[in-house]
N, C-alpha and C positions, 0 to 999 in steps of 0.2 A: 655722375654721368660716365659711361664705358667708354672705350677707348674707340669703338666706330662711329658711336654718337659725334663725337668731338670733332671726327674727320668728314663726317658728312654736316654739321654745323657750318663748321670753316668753309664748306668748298670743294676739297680734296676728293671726295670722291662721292658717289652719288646714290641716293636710296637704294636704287637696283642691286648699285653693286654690293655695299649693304646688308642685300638679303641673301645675295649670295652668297658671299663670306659666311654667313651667321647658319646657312643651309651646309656649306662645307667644313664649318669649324669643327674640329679634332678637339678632343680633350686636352687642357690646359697650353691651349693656343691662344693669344690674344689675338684680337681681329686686327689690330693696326698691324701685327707683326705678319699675319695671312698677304692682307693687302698688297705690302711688300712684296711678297714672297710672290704673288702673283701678278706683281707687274705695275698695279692699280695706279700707286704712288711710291716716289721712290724713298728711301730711309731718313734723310735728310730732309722733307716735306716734313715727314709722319712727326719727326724725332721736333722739331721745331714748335709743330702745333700742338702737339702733345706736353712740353715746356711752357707753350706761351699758357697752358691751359693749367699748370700745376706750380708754375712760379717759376721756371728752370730757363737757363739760357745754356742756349747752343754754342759750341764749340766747333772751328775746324783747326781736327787735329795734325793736320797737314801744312795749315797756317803757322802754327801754337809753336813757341819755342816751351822745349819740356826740360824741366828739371831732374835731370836723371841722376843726380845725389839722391831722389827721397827713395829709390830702388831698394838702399840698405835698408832702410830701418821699415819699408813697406813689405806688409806679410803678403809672399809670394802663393801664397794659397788663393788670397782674394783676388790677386791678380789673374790667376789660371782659372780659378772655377767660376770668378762671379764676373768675370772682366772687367774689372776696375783697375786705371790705371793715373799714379797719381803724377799730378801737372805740375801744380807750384805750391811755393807754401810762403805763406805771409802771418809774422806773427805767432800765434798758435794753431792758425786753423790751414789746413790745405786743402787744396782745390783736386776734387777728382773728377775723371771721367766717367762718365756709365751710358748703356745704351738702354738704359731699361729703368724710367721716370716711375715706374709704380712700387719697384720692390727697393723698400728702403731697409730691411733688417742689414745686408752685405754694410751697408756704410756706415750702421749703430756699430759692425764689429770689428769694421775698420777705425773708428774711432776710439772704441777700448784697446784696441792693441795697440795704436798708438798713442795713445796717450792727448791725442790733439782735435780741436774740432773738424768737424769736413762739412766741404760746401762742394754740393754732387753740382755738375754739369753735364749736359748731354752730348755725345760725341756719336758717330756712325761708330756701328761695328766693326765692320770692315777696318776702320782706322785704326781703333785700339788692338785689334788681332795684328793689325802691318806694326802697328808699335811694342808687342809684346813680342815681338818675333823678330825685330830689329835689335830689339835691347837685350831680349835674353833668351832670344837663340831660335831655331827649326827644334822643336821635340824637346825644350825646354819642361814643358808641361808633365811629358812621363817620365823624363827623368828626376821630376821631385816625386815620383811615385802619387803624383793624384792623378792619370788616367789608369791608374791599374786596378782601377773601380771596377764591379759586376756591370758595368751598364754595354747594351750591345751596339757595337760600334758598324754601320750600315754603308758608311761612305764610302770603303774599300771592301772587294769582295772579291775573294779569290774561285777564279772558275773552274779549276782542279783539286782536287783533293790531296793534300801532302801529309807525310807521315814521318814520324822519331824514329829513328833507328836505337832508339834507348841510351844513346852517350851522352857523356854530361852537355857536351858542348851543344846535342840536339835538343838535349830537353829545357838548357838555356835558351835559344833560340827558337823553344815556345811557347816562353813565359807570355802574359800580357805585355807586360810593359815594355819590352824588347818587340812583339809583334805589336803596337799599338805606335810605337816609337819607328819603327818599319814603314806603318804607314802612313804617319804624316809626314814624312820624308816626303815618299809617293803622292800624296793628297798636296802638299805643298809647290812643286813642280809641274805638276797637271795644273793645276791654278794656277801657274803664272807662266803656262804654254812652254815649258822649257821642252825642248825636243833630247837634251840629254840630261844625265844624271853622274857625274864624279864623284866617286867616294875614294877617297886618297889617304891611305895610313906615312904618316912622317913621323918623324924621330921624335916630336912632340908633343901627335896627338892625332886628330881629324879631321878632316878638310873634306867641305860638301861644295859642291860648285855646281850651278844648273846652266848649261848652254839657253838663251834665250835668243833667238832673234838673233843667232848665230855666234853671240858672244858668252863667253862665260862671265858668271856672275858668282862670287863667294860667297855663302852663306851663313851667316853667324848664326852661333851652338854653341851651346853650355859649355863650359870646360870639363866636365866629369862628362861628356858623353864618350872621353876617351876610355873611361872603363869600360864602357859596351861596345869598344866596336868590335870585338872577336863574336860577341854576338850578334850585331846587326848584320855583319859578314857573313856568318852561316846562316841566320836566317834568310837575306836574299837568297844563297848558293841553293838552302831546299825549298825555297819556295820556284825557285829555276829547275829544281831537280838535278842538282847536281850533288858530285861525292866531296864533303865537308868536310874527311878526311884527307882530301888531295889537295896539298897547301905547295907543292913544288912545279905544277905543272898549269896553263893557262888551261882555261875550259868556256865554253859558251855555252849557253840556256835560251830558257823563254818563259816570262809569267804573263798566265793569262785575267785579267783582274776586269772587275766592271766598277766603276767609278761613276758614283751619282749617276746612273741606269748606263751610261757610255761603257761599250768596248772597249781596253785599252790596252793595245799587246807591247810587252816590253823586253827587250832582247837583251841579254844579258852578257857581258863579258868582262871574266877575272883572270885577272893576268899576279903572278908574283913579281914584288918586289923586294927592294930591301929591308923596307920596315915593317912589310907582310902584304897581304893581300889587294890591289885595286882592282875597282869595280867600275865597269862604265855600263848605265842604260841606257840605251835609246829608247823613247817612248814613240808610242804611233797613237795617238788616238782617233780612232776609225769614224766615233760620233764626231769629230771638227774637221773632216778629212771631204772638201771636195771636188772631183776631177773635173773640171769644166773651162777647153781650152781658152774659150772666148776671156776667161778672169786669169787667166796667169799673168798678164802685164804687157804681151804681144800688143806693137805699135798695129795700128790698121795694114798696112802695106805687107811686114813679116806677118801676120795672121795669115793674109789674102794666098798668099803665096805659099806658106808651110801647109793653110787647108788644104790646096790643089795637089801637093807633093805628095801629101800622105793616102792618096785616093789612087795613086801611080797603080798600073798593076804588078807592076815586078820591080826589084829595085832593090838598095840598102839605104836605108835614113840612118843615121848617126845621130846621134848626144852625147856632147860633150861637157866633161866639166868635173872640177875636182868634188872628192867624197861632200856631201852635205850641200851639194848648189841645184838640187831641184831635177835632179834628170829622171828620177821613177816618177815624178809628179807628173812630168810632162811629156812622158812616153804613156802611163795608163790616162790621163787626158786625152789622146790620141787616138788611142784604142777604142774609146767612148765613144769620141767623136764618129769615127768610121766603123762602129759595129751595128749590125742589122744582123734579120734573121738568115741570110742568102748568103754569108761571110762565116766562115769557120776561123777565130782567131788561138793559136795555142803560143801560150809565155811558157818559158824554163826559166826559172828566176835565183837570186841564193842571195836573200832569204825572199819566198812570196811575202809581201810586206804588207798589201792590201788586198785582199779578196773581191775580185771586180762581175758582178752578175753576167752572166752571158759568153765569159771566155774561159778557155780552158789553161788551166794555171798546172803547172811543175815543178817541185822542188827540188832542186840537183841534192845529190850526198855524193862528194867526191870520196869519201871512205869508202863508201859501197860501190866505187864506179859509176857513179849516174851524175859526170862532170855535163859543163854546158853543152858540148861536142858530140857524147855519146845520145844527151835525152837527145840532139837536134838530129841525129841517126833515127830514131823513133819516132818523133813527130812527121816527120815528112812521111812516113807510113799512114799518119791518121789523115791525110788528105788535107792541108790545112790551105788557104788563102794567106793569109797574116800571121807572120813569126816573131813573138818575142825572143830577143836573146838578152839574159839582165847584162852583161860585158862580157865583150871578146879580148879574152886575157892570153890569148896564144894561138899560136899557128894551126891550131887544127881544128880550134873553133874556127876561127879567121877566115881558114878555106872552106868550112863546113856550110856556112855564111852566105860566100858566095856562090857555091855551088846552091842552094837553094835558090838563092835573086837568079840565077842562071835559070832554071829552073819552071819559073814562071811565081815564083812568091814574090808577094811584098816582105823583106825584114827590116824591122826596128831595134839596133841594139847603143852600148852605150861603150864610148873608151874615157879613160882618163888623158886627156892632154889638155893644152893651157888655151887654146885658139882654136877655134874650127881649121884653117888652113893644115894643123900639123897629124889630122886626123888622116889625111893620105899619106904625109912621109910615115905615121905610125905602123899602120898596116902592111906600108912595104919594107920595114927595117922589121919588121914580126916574120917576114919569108913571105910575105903574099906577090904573087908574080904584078908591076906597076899592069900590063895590058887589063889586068883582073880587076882591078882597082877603080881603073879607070872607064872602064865599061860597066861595070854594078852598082857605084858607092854615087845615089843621085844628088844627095844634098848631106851637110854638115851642120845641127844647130849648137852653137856651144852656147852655153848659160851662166852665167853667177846670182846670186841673192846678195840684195841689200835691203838695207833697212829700209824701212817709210816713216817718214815725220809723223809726230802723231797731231791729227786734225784740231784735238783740241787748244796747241799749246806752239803751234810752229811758227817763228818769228819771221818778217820779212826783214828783211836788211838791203842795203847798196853794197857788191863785197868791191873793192879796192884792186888794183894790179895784181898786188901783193898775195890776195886772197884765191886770182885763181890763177891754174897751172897753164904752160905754154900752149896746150891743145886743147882751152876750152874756145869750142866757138862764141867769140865777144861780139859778132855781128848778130846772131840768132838774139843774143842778151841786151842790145841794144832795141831789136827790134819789140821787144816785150818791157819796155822802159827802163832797165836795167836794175830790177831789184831779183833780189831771189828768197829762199826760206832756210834758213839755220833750225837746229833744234835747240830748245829752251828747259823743257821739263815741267813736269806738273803732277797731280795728284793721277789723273788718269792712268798716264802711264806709268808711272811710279818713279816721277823724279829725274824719267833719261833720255826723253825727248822722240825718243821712235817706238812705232807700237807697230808691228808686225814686219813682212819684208815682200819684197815684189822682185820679180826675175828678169833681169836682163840679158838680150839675146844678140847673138849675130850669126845670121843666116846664112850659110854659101852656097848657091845651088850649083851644081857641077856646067860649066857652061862649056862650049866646045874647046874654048882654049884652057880651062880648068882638065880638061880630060887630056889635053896634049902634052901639059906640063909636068900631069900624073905619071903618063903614060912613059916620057923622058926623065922620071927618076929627077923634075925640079926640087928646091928648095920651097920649104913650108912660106919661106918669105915672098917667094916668087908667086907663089899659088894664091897666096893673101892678097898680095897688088891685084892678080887677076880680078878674083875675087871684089875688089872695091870699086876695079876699073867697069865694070860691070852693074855696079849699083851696092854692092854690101854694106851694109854698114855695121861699124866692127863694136866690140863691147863697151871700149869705152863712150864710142859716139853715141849710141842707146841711151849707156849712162847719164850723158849729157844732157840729154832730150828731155830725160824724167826728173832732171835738178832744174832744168828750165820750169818744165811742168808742174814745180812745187811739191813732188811726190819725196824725192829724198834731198841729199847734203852734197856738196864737193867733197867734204870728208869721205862717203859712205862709198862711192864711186873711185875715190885718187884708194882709198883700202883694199877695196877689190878684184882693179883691173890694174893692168899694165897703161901706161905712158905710150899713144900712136904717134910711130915716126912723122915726124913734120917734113915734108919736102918742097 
């Protein structure tokens, strides 16, 4: 009996779909693995019935304590190519994982090598690829030279065409196994949503680290991948387009790549070191990317109010908020929201990060002269309604700014400060005249990203005195019985308790005594009391709302914001 026979026996899935499969099946595809592949039933279903049906019992390998002694004397061939990886050993005989119950030759030759009997188990894929990359490394696989096979590798795919300049160091950096080892870095990172990418040479070796979910994460690698990293180094630098010859001076790039059919642009920047070159990437991937204000994590109230704000006809909106907390998300949000055909929107941005339908996009080159300041000299030639400006980093953008909101525009641009409040003392300590300030700049959003519990695995608990800080409101936590949600960990998220992050906001609309205090050169503290006396509510207390709400931690919240004066 075949392997969809068995699944439509069981249950699992149904004549129709079936014929499906069997009408779309590819050459040396099994249908149970199709299935999968398209949704039907998940791995762990298939992998189950497909054991109960051949004698094999299922494993989880996320449950399983693993014996990582049998590592040495396990030939790491079987373990790369055939994905077998072994669990325990009792006696003579050990116990392996595999995701594939039909093909028994892999574990006849795992048993000649080592000398011992085996008793195959069925384990998800997914788990033995998280355990073979745990244990022995990101690009462990090309570095034993068995991805440097003729086989053509589809998952990464560069949208430029790059070229050798004939030096040794180039034509190392386009071997296989060096470009294959390249991209499972790449491949690795995009699969676990990392937004950046650190590659860090130290006095002892290399160090890979992926920003996820805001935090960085280290990633274990062979130890001989320190012989390649002069070549994995050049290789990013030409696949960036940059000169692999220029080892003393920082430089930035951009690779354009398509990832399992997605867009993925990644910016690149090498900077020298002592021990030689670092490398940071931001990834964007455009296919997981989408603007839609209602989902940023806006309370009902801040929504209600930011929509009407950004509909003004003339004005300045601000965003605020340190590098990486969500402000181009939530300015091209913005722009979505309030674009029509009767609306000419034009952005100057450095770098255009997403290409958004319907607006007209600019990329400053302050080499060439075409800073924020100057392209905003031009735009207001092309007749626009709506101006982006990516950050006002000086006084002559600052004025160029206001003179537009003057003007009759709406602009939206973006400063780095800690608080919405200090986003007017900013602008006036940059040389902007307060009367200027305070007559343009209509409202201030500043923002931070935290984490989110992940649904599958987040604990409720009672926390204690002890547990929270002087400024949580204990009367809202009382009125919700007083439990809250910790994270825990699980196979889902892989062990760390949050799986993605949600933005918290505090809104200041410029109210008449907000303008007066601007106007009189107040203090950012002063403007802030306004501000709350008025209805604000400031980051941390946001924070607070969505730890009530079971969305994130007191941890994730006491990490991100500052501690609100108690009075």
């Amino acid at each position: 009996m075949e392997a969809g026979d068995i699944l439509v026996q069981r249950g699992l899935i149904s004549e129709k779909q079936l014929a499906e499969l069997r009408r779309a099946q590819p050459d040396c595809r099994r249908l149970d693995q199709l299935a999968v592949e398209k949704g039907y039933i998940t791995e762990e279903a298939s992998l189950r019935a497909l054991g109960a049906e051949v004698g094999l019992n299922f494993v989880d390998l996320a449950e399983t304590e693993v014996d990582l002694s049998l590592l040495k004397t396990f030939p790491p061939k079987l373990i790369y190519r055939e994905a077998l990886f072994p669990i325990s050993r009792r006696n003579g005989t050990i116990t392996v994982a595999t995701s594939d119950p039909f093909d028994l030759y892999p574990l006849d030759e795992a048993s000649a090598a080592t000398g011992l009997s085996i008793e195959p188990v069925l384990a998800s894929r997914v788990e033995i690829d998280k355990l073979i990359k745990s244990h022995l490394g990101v690009g462990g696989e090309t570095i034993d030279g068995l991805m440097a096979q003729a086989v053509e590798d589809n998952d990464v795919q560069l949208l430029e065409d790059i070229e050798s300049d004939g030096s040794e160091l180039s034509e190392m950096a386009h071997e296989a196994s060096v470009v294959r080892l390249v991209n499972e870095i790449l491949l690795e990172a995009i699969e676990l949503r990392a937004s950046d990418v650190h590659i860090e040479v130290e006095e002892h070796g290399l160090t890979i680290r992926y920003r996820i979910d805001g935090m960085l994460q280290t990633q274990p690698i062979p130890p001989e991948m320190r012989r390649f990293q002069a070549a994995i180094i050049s290789r990013l630098k030409i696949m960036a387009r940059l000169n692999i010859a220029e080892k003393r001076l920082p430089q930035d790039g951009r690779i354009k790549l398509k990832v399992h059919g997605r867009e993925v642009d990644v910016r690149v920047s090498v900077i020298p070191m002592i021990h030689g070159e670092g490398i940071v990437m931001r990834l964007l991937d455009k296919g997981n990317m989408k603007f839609e204000l209602r989902n940023l994590g806006m309370d009902e109230a801040i929504y209600k109010t930011y929509s009407e704000l950004i509909e003004i006809p003339h004005g300045i909106i601000l965003v605020t908020g340190p590098t990486g907390s969500g402000k181009s998300t939530t300015l091209y949000s913005s722009l979505l929201q309030i674009k029509s055909d009767d609306t000419k929107i034009i952005t100057t941005e450095d770098p255009v990060e997403y290409q958004l339908p319907g607006i007209c996009q600019i990329q400053v080159h302050p080499k060439i002269g075409l800073t924020f300041a100057a392209s905003l000299r031009s735009i207001l030639r092309h007749d626009p309604d709506v101006v982006l400006i990516g950050e006002i980093r000086d006084l002559e953008t600052a004025e160029n700014a206001i003179q537009a909101s003057l003007t009759g525009h709406l602009v939206f641009s973006t400063l780095h400060t800690n608080d919405a409040a200090s986003a007017y003392t900013r602008l006036i300590d940059m040389g902007v005249e307060p009367f200027l300030v305070a007559s343009t700049v209509e409202a201030v959003m500043a923002q931070r990203l935290v984490r989110t519990l992940c649904k599958n695995c987040k604990e409720e608990f009672s926390p204690t005195d002890e547990d929270l800080p002087p400024d949580f409101p204990r009367e809202d936590l009382n009125k919700i019985g007083g439990k809250l949600f910790r994270a825990k960990g699980c196979r889902a998220c892989h062990h760390i308790g949050y799986a993605g992050r949600k933005a918290i906001f505090e809104l200041l609309v410029t109210t008449e005594d907000v303008r007066k205090l601007a106007h009189d050169r107040a203090s950012s503290w002063e403007i802030r009391r306004a501000g709350q006396k008025h209805g604000m509510r400031t980051l941390r207390q946001d924070g607070w709302n969505k730890v009530l709400a079971g969305q994130t931690t007191i941890d994730e919240v006491a990490r991100t914001t500052k501690g609100d004066r108690i009075e």
